[in-house]
MDTraj code that builds the backbone (N, CA, C; nanometers):
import mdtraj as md
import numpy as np

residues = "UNK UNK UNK UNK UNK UNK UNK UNK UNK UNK UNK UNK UNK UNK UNK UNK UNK UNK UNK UNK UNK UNK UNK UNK UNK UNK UNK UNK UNK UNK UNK UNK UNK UNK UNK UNK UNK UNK UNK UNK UNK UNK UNK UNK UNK UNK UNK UNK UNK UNK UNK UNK UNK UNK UNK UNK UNK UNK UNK UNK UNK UNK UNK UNK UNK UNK UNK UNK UNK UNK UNK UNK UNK UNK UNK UNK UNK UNK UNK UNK UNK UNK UNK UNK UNK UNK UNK UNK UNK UNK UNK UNK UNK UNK UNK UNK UNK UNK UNK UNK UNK UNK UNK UNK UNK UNK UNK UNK UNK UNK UNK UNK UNK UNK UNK UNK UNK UNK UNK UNK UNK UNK UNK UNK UNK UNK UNK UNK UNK UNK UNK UNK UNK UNK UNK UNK UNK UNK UNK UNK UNK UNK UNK UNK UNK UNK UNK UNK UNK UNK UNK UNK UNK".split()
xyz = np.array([
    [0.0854, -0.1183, 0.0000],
    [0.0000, 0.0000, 0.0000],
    [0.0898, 0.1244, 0.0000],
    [0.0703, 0.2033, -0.0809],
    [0.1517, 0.3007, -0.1058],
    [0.1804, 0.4484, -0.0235],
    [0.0680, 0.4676, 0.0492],
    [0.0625, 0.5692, 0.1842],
    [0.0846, 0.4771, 0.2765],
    [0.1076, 0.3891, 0.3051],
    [0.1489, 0.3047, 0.4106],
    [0.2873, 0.3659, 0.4440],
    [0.3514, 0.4181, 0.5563],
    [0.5003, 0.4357, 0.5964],
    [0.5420, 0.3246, 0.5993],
    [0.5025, 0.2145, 0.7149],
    [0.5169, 0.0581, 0.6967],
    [0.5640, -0.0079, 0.5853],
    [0.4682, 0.0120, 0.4445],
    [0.5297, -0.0572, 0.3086],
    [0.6333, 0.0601, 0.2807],
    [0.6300, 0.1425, 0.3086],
    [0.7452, 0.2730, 0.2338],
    [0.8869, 0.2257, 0.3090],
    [0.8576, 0.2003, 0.4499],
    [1.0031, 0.1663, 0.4814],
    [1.0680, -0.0243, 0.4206],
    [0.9716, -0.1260, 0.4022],
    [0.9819, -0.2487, 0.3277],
    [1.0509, -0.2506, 0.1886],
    [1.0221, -0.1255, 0.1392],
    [1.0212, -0.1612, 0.0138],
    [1.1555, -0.0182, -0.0233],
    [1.2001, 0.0633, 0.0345],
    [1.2933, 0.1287, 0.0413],
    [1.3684, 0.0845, 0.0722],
    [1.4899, 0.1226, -0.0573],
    [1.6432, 0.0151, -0.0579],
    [1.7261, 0.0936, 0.0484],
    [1.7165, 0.2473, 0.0683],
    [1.7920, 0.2929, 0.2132],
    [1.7777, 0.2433, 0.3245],
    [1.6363, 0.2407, 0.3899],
    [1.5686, 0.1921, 0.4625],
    [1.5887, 0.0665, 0.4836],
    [1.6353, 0.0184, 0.3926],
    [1.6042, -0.1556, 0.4203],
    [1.7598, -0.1910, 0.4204],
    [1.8562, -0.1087, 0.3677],
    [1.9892, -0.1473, 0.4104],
    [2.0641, -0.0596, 0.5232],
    [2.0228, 0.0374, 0.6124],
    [2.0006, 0.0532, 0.7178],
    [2.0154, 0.0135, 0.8053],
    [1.8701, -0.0556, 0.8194],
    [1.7711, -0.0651, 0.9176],
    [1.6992, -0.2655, 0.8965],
    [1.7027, -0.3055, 0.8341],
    [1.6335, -0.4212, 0.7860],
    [1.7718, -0.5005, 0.8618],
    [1.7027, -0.6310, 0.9361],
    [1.7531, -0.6971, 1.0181],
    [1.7813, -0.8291, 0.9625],
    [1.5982, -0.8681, 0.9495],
    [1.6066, -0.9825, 0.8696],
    [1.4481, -0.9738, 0.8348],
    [1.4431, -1.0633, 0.7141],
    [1.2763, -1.0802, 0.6668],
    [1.2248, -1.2652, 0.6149],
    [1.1268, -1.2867, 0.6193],
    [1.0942, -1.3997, 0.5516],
    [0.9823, -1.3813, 0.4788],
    [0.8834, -1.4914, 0.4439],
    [0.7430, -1.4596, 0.3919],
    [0.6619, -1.3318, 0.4606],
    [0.6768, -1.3849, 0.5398],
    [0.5667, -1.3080, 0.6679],
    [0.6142, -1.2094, 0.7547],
    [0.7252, -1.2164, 0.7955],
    [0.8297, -1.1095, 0.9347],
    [0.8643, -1.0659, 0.8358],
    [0.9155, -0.9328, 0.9105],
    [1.0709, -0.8753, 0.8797],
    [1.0686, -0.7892, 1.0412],
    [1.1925, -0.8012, 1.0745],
    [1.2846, -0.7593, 1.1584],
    [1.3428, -0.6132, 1.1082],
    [1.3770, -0.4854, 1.2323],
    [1.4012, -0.3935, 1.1764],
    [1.4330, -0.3020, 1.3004],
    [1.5557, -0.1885, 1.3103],
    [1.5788, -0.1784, 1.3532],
    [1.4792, -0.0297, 1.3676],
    [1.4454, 0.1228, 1.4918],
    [1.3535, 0.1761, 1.4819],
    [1.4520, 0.2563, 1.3705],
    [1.3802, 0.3453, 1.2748],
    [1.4806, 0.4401, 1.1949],
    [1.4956, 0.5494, 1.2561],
    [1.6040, 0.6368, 1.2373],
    [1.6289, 0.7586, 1.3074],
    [1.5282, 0.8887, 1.2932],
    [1.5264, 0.9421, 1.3674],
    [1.6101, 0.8833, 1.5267],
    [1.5306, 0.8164, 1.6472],
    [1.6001, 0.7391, 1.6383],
    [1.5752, 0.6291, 1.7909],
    [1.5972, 0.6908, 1.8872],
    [1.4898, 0.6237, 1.9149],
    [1.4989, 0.6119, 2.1142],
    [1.5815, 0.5571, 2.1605],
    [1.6450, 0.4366, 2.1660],
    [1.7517, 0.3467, 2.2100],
    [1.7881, 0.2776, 2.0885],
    [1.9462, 0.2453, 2.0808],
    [1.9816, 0.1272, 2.0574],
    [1.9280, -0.0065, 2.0767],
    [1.8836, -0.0598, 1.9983],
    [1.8035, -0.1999, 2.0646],
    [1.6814, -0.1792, 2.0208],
    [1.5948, -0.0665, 1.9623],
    [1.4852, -0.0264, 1.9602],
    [1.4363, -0.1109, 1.8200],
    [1.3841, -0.2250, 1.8317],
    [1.3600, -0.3051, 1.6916],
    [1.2098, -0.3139, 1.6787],
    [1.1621, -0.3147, 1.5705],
    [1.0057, -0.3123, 1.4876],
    [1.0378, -0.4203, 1.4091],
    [0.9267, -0.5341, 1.4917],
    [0.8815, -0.6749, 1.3834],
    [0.7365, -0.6209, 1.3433],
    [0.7157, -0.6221, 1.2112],
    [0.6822, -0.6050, 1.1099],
    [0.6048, -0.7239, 1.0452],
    [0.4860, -0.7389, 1.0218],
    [0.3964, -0.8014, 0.9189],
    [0.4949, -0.7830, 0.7718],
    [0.4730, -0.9004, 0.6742],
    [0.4987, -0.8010, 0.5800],
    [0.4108, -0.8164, 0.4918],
    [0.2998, -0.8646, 0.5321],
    [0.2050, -0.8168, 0.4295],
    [0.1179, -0.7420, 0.4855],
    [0.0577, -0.6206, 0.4071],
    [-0.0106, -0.4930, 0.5104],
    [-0.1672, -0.5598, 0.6066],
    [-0.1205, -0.5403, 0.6954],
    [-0.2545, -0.6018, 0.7512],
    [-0.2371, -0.5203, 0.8948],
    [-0.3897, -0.4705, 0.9539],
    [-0.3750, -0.4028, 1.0806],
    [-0.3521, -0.4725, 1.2281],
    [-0.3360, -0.5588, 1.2317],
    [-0.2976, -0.6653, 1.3309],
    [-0.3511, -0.7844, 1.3344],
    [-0.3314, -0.8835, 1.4969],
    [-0.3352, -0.9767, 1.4822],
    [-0.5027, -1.0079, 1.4603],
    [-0.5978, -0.9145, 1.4659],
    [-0.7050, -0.9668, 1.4304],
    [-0.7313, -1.0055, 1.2497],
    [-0.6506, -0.9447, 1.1867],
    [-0.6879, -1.0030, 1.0556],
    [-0.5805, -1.0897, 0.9759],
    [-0.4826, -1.1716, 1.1104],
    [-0.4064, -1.2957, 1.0785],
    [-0.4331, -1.4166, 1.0548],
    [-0.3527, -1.4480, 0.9452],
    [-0.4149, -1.5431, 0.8191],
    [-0.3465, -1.7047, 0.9217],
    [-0.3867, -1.8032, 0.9537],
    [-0.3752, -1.9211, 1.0366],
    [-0.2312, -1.9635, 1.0100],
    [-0.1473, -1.9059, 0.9394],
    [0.0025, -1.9409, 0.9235],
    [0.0386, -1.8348, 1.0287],
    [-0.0098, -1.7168, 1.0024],
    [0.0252, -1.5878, 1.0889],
    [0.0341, -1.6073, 1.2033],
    [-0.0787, -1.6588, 1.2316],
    [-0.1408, -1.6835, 1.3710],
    [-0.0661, -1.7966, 1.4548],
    [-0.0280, -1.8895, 1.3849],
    [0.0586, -1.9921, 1.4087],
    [0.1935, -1.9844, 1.4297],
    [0.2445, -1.8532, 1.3438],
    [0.3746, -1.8191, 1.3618],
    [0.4304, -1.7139, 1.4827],
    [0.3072, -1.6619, 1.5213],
    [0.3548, -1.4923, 1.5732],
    [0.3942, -1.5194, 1.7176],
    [0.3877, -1.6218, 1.7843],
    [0.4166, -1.6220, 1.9110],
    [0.6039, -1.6826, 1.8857],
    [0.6098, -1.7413, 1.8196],
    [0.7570, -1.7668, 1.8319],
    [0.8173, -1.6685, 1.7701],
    [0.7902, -1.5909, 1.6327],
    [0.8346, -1.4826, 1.5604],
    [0.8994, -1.3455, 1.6834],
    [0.7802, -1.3411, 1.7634],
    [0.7652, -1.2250, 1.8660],
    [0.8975, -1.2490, 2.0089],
    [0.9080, -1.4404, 2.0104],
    [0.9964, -1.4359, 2.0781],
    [1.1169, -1.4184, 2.0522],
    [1.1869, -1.4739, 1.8981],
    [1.2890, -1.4719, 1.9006],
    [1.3198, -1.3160, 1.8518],
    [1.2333, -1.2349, 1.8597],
    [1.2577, -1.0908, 1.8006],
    [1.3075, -1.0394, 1.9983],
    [1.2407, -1.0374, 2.0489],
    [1.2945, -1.0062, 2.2130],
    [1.4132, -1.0922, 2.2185],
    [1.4102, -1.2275, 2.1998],
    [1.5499, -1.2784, 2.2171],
    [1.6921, -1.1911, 2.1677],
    [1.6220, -1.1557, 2.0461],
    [1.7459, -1.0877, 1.9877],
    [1.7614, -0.9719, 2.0412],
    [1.6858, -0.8695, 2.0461],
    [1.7117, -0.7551, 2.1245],
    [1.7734, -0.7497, 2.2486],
    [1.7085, -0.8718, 2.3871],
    [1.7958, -0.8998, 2.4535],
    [1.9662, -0.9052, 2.4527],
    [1.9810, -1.0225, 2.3517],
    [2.1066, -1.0210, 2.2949],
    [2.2101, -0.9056, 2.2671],
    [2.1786, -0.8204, 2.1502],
    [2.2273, -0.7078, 2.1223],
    [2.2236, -0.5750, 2.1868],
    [2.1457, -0.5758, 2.3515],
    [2.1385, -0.4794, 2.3959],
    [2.1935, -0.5197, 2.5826],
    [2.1984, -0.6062, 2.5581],
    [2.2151, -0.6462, 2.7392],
    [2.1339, -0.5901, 2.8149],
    [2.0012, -0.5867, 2.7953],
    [1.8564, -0.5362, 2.8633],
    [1.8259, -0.6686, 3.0023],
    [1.7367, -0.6168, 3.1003],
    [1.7281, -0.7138, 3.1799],
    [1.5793, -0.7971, 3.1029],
    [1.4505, -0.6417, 3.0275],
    [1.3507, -0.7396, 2.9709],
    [1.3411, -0.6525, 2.8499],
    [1.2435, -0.7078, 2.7621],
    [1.2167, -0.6161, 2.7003],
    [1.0579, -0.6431, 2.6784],
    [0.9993, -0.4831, 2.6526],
    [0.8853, -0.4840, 2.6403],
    [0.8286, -0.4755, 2.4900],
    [0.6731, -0.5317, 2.4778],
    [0.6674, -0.5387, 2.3570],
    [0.4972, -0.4427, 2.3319],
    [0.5352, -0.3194, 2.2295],
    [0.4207, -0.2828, 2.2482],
    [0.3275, -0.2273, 2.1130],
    [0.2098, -0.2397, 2.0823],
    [0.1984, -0.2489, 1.9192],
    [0.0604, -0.1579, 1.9459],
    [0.0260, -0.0058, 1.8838],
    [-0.0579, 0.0215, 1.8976],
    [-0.1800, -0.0010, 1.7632],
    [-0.0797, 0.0629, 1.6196],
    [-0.0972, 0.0827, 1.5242],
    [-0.2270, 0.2115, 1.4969],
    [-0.2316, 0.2920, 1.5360],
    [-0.2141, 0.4061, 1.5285],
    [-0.1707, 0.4866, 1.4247],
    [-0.0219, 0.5092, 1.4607],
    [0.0498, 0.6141, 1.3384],
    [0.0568, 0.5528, 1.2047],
    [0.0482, 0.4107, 1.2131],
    [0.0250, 0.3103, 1.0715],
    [-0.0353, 0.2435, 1.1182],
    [-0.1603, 0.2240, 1.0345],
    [-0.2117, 0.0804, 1.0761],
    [-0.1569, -0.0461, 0.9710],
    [-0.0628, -0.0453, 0.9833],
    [0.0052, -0.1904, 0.9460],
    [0.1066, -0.2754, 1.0306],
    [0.0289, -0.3717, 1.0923],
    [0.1770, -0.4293, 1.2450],
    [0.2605, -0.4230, 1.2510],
    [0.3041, -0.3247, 1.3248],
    [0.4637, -0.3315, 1.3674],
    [0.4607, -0.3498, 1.4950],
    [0.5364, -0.4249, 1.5665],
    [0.5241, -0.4285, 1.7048],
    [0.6700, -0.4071, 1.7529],
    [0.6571, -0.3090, 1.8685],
    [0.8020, -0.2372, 1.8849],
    [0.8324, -0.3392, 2.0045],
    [0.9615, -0.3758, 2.0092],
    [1.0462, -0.4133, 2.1119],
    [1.0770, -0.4166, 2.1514],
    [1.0870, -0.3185, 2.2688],
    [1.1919, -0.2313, 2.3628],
    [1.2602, -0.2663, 2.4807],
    [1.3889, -0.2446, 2.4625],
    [1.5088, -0.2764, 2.5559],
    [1.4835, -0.2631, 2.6774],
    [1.4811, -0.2641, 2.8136],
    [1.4101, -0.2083, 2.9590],
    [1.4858, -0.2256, 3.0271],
    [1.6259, -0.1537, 3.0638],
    [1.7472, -0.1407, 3.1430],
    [1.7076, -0.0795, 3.3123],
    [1.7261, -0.2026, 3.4202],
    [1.7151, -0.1681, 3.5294],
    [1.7383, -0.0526, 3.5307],
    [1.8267, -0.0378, 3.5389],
    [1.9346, 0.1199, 3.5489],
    [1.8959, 0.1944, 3.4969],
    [1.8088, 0.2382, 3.4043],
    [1.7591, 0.3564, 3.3515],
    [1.6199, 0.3903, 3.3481],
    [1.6028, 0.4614, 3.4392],
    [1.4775, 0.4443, 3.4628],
    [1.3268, 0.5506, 3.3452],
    [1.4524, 0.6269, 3.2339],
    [1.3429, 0.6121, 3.1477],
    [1.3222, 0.5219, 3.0711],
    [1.3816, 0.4095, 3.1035],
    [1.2984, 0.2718, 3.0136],
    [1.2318, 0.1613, 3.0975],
    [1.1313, 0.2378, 3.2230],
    [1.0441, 0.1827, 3.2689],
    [0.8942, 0.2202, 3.2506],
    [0.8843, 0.0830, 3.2221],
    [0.6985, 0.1254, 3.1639],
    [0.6536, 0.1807, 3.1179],
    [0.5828, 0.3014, 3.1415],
    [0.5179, 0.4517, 3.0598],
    [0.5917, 0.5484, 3.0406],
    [0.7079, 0.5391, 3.1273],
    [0.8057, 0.6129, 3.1073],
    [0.8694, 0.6476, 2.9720],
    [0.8589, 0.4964, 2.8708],
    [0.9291, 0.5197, 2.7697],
    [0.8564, 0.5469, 2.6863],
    [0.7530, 0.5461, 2.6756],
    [0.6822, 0.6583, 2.6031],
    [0.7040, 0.7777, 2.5750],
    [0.7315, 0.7879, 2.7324],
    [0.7703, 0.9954, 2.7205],
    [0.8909, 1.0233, 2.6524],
    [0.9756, 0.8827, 2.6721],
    [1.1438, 0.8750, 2.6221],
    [1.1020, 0.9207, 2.4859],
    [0.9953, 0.8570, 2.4273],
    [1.0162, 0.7863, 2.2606],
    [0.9470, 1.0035, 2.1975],
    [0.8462, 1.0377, 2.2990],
    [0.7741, 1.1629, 2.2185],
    [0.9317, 1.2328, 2.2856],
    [0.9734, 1.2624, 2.3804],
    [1.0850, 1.3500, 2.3655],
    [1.1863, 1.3345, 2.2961],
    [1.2110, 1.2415, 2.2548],
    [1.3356, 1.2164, 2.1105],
    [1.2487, 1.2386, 1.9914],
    [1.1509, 1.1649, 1.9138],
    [1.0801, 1.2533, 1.8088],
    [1.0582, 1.4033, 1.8450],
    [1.0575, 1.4742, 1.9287],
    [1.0360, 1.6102, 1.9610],
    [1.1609, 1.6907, 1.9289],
    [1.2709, 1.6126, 1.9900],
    [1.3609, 1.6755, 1.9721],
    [1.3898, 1.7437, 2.1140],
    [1.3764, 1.6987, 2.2282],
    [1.3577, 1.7589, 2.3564],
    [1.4474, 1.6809, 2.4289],
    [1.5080, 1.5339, 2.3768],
    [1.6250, 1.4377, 2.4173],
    [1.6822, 1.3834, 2.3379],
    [1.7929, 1.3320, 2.3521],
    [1.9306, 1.3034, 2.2540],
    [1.8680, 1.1710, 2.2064],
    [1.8567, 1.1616, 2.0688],
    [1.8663, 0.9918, 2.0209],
    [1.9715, 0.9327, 2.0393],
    [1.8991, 0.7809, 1.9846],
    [2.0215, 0.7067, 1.9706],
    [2.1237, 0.7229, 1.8613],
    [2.2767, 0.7246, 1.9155],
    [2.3955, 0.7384, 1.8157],
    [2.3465, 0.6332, 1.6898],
    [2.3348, 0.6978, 1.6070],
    [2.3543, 0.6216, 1.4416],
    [2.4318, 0.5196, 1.3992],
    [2.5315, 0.5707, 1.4579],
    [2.6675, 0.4314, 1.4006],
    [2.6995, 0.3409, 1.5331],
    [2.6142, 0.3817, 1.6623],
    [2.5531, 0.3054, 1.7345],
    [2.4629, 0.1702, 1.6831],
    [2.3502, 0.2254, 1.6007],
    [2.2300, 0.1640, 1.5638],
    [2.2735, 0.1148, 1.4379],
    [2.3576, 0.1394, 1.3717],
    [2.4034, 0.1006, 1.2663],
    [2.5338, -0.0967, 1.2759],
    [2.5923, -0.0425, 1.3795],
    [2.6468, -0.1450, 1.4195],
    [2.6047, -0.2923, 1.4990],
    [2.4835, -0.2239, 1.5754],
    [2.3849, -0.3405, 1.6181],
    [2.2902, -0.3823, 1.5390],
    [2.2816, -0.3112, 1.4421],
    [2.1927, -0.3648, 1.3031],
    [2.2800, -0.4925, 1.2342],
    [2.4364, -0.4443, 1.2219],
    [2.5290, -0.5092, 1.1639],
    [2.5397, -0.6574, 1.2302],
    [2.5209, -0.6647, 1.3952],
    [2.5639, -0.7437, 1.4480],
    [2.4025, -0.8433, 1.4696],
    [2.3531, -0.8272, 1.4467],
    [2.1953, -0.8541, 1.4594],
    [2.1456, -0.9435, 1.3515],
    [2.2008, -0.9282, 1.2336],
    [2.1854, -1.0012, 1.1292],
    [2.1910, -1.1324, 1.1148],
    [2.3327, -1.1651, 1.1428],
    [2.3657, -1.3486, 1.1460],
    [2.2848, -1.3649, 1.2481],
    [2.2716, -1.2662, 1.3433],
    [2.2011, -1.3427, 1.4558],
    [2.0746, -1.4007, 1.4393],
    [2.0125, -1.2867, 1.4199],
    [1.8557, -1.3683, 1.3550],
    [1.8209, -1.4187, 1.2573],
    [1.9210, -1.4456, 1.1576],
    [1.9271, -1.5879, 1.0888],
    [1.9600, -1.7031, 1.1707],
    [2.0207, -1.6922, 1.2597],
    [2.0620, -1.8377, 1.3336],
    [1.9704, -1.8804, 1.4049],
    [1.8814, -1.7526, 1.4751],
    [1.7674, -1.7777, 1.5704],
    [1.6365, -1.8187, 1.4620],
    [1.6381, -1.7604, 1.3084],
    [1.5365, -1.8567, 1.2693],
    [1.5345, -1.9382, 1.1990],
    [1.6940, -1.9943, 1.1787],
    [1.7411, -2.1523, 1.0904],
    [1.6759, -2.2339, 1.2157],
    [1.6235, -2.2115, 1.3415],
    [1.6386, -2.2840, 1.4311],
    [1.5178, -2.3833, 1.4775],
    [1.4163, -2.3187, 1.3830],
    [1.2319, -2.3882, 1.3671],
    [1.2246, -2.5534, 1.3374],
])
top = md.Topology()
chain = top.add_chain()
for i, resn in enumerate(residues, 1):
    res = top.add_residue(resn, chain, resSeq=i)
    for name in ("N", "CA", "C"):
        top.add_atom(name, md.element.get_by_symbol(name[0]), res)
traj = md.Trajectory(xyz[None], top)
């Protein structure tokens, strides 16, 4: 869909060499685009446009609970988070993306509602994003990874 941001960032070769983690039929993996809130900040992604899990097709539906885990697995991984939270409004697109977010004891704007306020004061421009060649390098390192985590079905 062509006003979709969702398909605009899928189908954009910047965007997708970036930011694109990993994809299959159905997922794609992705890191948030700049500017981020955190390092670690990853969007699993439908990839076919659909507004969530209510209009998932029985492969979808079958897939999304392990898809969803090994997408936190990985973030875990690449961020040394104690959890991460997973939160999908669809809203600003209605096409699923469900964000993944890193949740560092130690920082306590990445507790709960808190990071909300994190995420509108960095789109605002009111707090520092995440470094680029930060997000660029855990994109880098993220890759084999979640190929290995989904050779693993």
């Amino acid at each position: 869909m062509q006003s979709c941001g969702v398909c605009h960032h899928h189908s954009d070769p910047e965007q997708r060499r970036g930011y694109e983690i990993g994809r299959d039929a159905r997922w794609l993996l992705r890191h948030h685009p700049d500017p981020a809130p955190l390092p670690g900040w990853l969007l699993l992604d439908s990839v076919r446009h659909l507004g969530g899990p209510l209009e998932f097709t029985a492969q979808e539906a079958a897939e999304w609970g392990r898809v969803v885990q090994h997408g936190s697995q990985l973030v875990q991984q690449l961020s040394g988070c104690e959890r991460v939270y997973a939160i999908a409004f669809g809203e600003g697109a209605r096409h699923l993306h469900l964000h993944l977010i890193p949740r560092f004891a130690a920082d306590p704007d990445t507790e709960a509602w808190r990071v909300a306020d994190l995420y509108r004061a960095v789109t605002q421009g009111r707090a520092a994003a995440a470094d680029p060649a930060a997000v660029a390098a855990l994109v880098g390192r993220g890759r084999p990874l979640w190929s290995h985590l989904r050779s693993q079905l």
